[in-house]
C-alpha positions in Angstrom: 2.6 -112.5 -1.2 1.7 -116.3 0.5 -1.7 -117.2 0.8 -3.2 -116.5 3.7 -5.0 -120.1 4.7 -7.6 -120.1 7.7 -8.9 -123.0 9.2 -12.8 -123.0 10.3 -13.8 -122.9 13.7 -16.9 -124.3 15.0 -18.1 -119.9 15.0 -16.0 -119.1 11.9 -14.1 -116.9 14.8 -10.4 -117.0 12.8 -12.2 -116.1 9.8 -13.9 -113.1 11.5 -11.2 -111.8 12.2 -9.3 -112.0 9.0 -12.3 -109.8 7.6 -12.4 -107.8 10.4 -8.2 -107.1 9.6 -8.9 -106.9 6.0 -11.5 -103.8 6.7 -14.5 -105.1 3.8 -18.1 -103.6 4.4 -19.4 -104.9 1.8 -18.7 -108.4 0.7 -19.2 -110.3 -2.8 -20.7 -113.7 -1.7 -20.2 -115.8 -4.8 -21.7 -119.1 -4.4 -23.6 -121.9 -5.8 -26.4 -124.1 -4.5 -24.9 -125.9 -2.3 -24.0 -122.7 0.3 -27.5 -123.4 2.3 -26.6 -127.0 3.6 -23.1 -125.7 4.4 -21.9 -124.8 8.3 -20.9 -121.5 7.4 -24.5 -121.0 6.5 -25.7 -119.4 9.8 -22.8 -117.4 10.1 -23.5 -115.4 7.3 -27.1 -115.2 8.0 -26.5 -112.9 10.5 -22.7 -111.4 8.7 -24.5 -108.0 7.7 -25.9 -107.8 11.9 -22.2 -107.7 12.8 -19.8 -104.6 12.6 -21.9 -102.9 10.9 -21.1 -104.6 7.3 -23.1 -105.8 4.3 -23.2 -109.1 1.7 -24.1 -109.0 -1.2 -25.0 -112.5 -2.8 -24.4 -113.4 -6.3 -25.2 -117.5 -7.8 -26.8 -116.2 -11.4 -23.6 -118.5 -13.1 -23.8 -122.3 -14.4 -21.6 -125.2 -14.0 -19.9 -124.1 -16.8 -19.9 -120.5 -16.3 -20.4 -118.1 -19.1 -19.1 -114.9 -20.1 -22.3 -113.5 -19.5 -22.5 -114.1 -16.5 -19.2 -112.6 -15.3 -20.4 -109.4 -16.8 -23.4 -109.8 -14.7 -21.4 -110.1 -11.7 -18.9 -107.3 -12.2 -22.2 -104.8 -12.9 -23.9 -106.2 -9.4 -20.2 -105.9 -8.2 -20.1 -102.6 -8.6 -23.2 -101.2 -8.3 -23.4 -102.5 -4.6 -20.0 -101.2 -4.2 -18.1 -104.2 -3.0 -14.7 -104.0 -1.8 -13.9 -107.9 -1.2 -15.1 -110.9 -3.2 -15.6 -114.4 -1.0 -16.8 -117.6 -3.3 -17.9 -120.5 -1.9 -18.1 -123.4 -4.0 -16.9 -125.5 -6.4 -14.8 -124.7 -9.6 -17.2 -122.8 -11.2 -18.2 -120.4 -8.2 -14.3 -119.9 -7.6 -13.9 -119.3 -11.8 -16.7 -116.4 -11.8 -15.1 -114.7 -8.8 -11.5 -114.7 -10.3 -13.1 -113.1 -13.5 -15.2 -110.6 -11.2 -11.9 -109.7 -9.1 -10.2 -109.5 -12.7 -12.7 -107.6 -14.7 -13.6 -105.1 -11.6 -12.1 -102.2 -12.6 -12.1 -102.0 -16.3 -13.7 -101.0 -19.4 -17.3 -102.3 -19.2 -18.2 -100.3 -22.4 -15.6 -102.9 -23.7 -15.5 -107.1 -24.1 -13.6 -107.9 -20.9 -11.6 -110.5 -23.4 -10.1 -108.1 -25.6 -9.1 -105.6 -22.8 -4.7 -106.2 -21.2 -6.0 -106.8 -17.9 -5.9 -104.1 -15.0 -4.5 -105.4 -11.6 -6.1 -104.4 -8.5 -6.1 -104.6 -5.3 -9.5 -106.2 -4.2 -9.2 -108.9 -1.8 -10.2 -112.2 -3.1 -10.9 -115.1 -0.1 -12.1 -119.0 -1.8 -13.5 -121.3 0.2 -13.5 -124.6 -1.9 -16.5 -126.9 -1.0 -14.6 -130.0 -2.7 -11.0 -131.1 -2.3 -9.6 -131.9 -5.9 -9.5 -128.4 -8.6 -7.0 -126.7 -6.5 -8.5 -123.5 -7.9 -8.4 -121.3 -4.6 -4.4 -121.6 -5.8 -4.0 -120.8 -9.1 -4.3 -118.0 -11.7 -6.6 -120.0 -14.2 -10.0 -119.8 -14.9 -12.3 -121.0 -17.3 -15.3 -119.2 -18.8 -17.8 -119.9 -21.9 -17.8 -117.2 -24.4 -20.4 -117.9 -27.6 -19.9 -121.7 -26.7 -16.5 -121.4 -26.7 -14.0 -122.6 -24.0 -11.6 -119.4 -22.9 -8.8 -120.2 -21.0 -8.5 -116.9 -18.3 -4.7 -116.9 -16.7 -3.3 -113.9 -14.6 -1.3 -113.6 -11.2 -3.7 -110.9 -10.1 -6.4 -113.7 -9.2 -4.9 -115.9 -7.4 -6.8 -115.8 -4.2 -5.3 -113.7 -1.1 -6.9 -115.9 1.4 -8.0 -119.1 1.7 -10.9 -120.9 4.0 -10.7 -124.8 4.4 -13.7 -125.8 6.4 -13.6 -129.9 6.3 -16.9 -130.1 7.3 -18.1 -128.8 4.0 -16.6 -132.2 2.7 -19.0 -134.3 5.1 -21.5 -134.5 2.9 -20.0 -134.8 -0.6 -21.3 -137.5 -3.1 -19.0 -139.8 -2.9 -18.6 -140.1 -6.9 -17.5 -136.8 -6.6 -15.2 -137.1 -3.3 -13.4 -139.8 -5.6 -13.2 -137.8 -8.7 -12.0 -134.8 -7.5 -9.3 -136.5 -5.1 -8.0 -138.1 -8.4 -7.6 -134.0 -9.6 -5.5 -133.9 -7.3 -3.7 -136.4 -7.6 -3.3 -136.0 -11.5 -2.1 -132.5 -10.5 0.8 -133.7 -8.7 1.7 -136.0 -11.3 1.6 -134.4 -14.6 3.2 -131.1 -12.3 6.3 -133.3 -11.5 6.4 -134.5 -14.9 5.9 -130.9 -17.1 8.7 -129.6 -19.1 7.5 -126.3 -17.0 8.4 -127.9 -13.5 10.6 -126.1 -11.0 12.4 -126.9 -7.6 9.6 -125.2 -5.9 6.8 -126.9 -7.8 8.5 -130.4 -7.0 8.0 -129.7 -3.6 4.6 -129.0 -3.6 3.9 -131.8 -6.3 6.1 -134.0 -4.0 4.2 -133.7 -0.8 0.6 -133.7 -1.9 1.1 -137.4 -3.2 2.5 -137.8 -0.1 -0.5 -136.9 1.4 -2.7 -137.9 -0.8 -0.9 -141.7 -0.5 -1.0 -141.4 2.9 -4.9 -140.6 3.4 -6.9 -141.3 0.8 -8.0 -144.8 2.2 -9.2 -142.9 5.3 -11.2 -140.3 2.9 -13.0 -142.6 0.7 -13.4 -145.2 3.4 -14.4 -143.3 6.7 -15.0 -140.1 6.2 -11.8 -138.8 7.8 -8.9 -136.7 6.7 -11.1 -134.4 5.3 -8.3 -131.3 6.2 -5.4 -133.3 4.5 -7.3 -133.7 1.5 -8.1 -129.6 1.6 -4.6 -129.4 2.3 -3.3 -131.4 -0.8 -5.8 -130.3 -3.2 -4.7 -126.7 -2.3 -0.5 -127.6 -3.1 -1.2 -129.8 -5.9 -3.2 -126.8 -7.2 0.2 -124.7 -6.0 2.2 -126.9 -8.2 0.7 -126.7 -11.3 0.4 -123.3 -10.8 4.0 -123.0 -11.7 4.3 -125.7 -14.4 0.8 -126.0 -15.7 -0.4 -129.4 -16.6 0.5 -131.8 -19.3 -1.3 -134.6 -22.0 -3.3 -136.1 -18.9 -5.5 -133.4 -18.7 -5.2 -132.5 -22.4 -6.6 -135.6 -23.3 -9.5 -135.7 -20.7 -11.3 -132.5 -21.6 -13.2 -134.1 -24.3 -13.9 -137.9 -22.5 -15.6 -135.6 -20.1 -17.8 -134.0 -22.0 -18.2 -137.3 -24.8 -19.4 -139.5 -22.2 -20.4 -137.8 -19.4 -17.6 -138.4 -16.2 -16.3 -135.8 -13.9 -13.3 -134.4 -15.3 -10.9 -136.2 -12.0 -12.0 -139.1 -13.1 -11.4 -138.7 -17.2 -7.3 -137.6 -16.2 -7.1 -140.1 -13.5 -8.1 -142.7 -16.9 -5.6 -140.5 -18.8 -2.4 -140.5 -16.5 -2.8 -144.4 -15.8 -2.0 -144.3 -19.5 0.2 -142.3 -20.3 2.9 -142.7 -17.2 3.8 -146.5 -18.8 4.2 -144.9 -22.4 6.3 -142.0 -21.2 8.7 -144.5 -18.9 8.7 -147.1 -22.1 9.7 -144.1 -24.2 12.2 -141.6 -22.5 14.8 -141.7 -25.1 12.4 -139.4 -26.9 11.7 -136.8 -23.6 11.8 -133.0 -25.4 12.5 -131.7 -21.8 15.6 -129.4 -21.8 17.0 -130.9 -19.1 17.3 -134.3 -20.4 16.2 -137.7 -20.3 17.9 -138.3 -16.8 15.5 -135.8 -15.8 12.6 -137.2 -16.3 13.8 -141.0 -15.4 14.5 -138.7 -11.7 10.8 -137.7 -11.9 10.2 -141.0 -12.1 12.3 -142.5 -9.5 11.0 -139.9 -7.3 7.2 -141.2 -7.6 8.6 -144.3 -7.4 10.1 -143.6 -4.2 6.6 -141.7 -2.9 4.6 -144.6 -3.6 7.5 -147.0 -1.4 8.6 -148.9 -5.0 12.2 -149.6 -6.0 11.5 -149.2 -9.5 10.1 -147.5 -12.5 7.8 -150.4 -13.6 6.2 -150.9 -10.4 5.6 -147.0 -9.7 3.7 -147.0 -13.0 1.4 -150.2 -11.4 0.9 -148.1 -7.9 -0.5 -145.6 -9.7 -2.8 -147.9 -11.7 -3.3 -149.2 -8.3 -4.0 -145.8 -6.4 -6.9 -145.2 -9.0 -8.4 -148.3 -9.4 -9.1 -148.4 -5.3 -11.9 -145.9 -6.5 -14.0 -148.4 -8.0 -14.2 -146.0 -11.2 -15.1 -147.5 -14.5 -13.8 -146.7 -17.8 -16.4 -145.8 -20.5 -16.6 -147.8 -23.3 -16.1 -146.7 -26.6 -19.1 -147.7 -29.1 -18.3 -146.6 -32.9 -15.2 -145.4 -34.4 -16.5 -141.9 -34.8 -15.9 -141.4 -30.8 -12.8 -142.8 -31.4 -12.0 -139.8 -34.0 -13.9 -137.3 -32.1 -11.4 -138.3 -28.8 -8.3 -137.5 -31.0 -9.1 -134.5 -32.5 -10.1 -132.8 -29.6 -6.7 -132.5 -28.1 -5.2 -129.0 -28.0 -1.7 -129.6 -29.1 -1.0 -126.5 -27.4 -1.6 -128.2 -24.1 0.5 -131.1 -25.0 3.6 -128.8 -25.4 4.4 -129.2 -21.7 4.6 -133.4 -21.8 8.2 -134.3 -21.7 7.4 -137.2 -24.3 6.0 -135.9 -27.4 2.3 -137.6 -28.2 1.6 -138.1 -32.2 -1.9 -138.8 -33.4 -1.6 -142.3 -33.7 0.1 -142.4 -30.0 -3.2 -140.8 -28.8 -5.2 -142.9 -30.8 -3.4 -146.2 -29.3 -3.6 -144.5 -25.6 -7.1 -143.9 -26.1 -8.3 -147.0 -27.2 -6.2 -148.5 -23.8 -8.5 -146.0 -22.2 -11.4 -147.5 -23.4 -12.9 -150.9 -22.7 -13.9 -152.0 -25.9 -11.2 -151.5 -28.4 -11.8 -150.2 -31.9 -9.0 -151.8 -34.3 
């Protein structure tokens, strides 16, 4: 089925009514601190006055939500007797009410983790609170487990509805406006390049650049656009969907943890890398469909971006992320250095079209860094 994708009114009227179609009583409100300086605040204030329905709120989760914590909300899930799930939030909120919606109706005697999962037919609405993960489009999630990252993938939770309010962007740090627009856009990109990229994914790839291109001076600058950004974030997310992502985000996971920078900014620092080695090296693109294929990719971005040539596509992009102001971190001992490059899951390198050996991400690493380590 499409996403369903309502746009907020000044009385969250259109949304209303979607619930009101949908038939809930008694809504899942997953959501994390920020819900109380949001619009949509005093509408659900007085949501359990109207029709005769009841939320229940849930917000005991972390940043980095654990599994814990997903077994807390499928036992408050069902003991209320929920029958729709809305998260409001960032990443995290929108990861906890994937696993809830998952985990719903199956063995709690049982680690969720270990179970085939159970589709079901609970209606899960996102409403993301920053434009950038893409999350209220995707099948992924991500949940802690003993301290360990567990990568949570299944058609069944992709969202059935989506809520884009821009005014829940208003008031977003602006670090974090910039970061997570760079998602975004390192979403689009590695999409269009993955050996897992389709006709369809192009297309979404393909126009959230162009929006993205388009509007991003706007967003950082003014405080406008704030519905194209929702709007890009949301088919970027639609594109890697489909194809998944490739080395750029493999090789951020650990420079965001290792020194401390949202995760948009560590890929945005990844793909500005990585796009000039992949164009230098195409003769060695493991994509079935050939190196032709992926010197179209290119030509495409290069065409996005208004440049006549491969070279000068990969210096837009350098461009397009540098207009952030971001720094790089800088690299102190040889043991980061080591700690960077073992980190990569080779797994998630298998959808680059260029294959990456050790030293290769040791020598894009150290261009990541400011202070080279010979």
């Amino acid at each position: 089925m499409d996403q369903v994708i309502i746009s907020a009114d000044p009385q969250y009227a259109a949304f209303d009514q979607f619930l009101q179609r949908v038939g809930a009583r008694r809504t899942f409100l997953v959501c994390d601190g920020s819900l109380p300086f949001l619009p949509i605040a005093d509408y659900l204030r007085s949501y359990s006055d109207q029709h005769d329905r009841a939320l229940v709120s849930f917000s005991d989760f972390s940043p980095n939500p654990t599994y814990e914590s997903v077994r807390k909300g499928v036992a408050c899930f069902r003991k209320e007797r929920c029958d729709l799930i809305l998260a409001i939030g960032g990443g995290s909120a929108m990861d906890v009410a994937k696993c809830v919606k998952l985990y719903a109706e199956m063995d709690d005697t049982r680690n969720y983790l270990t179970q085939p999962i159970v589709p079901n037919s609970i209606p899960l609405i996102c409403a993301p609170t920053t434009a950038g993960t893409g999350s209220e489009a995707t099948q992924f999630a991500v949940i802690y487990y003993n301290g360990e990252k567990q990568s949570i993938s299944h058609p069944s939770c992709i969202p059935s509805a989506v809520l884009f309010d821009p005014d829940f962007l208003k008031t977003l740090p602006e670090y974090q406006k910039k970061s997570t627009m760079l998602d975004a856009f390192c979403h689009a990109v590695e999409s269009l390049c993955s050996v897992r990229s389709t006709a369809e994914s192009n297309r979404f790839a393909l126009r959230a650049l162009q929006i993205l291109i388009k509007n991003a001076e706007d967003y950082l600058g003014r405080n406008t656009c704030r519905s194209e950004m929702l709007t890009a974030a949301n088919l970027a997310g639609k594109a890697i969907n489909i194809s998944q992502t490739t080395a750029g985000h493999a090789m951020a996971y650990k420079l965001t943890s290792l020194y401390g920078i949202a995760h948009g900014h560590a890929a945005a620092l990844c793909v500005a890398e990585l796009l000039p080695f992949m164009a230098d090296h195409m003769d060695l693109c493991v994509d079935p469909r050939g190196k032709e294929h992926l010197q179209g990719v290119f030509e495409q971005l290069a065409a996005v971006f208004g440049r006549s040539d491969i070279e000068s596509m990969c210096e837009a992009v350098r461009q397009f992320i540098l207009q952030t102001g971001l720094s790089r971190p800088t690299i102190t001992d040889d043991t980061q250095l080591g700690l960077l490059c073992s980190s990569v899951n080779p797994v998630r390198l298998k959808n680059n079209p260029v294959p990456l050996d050790p030293q290769t991400i040791r020598a894009i690493y150290q261009r990541i860094l400011t202070e080279q380590v010979n």
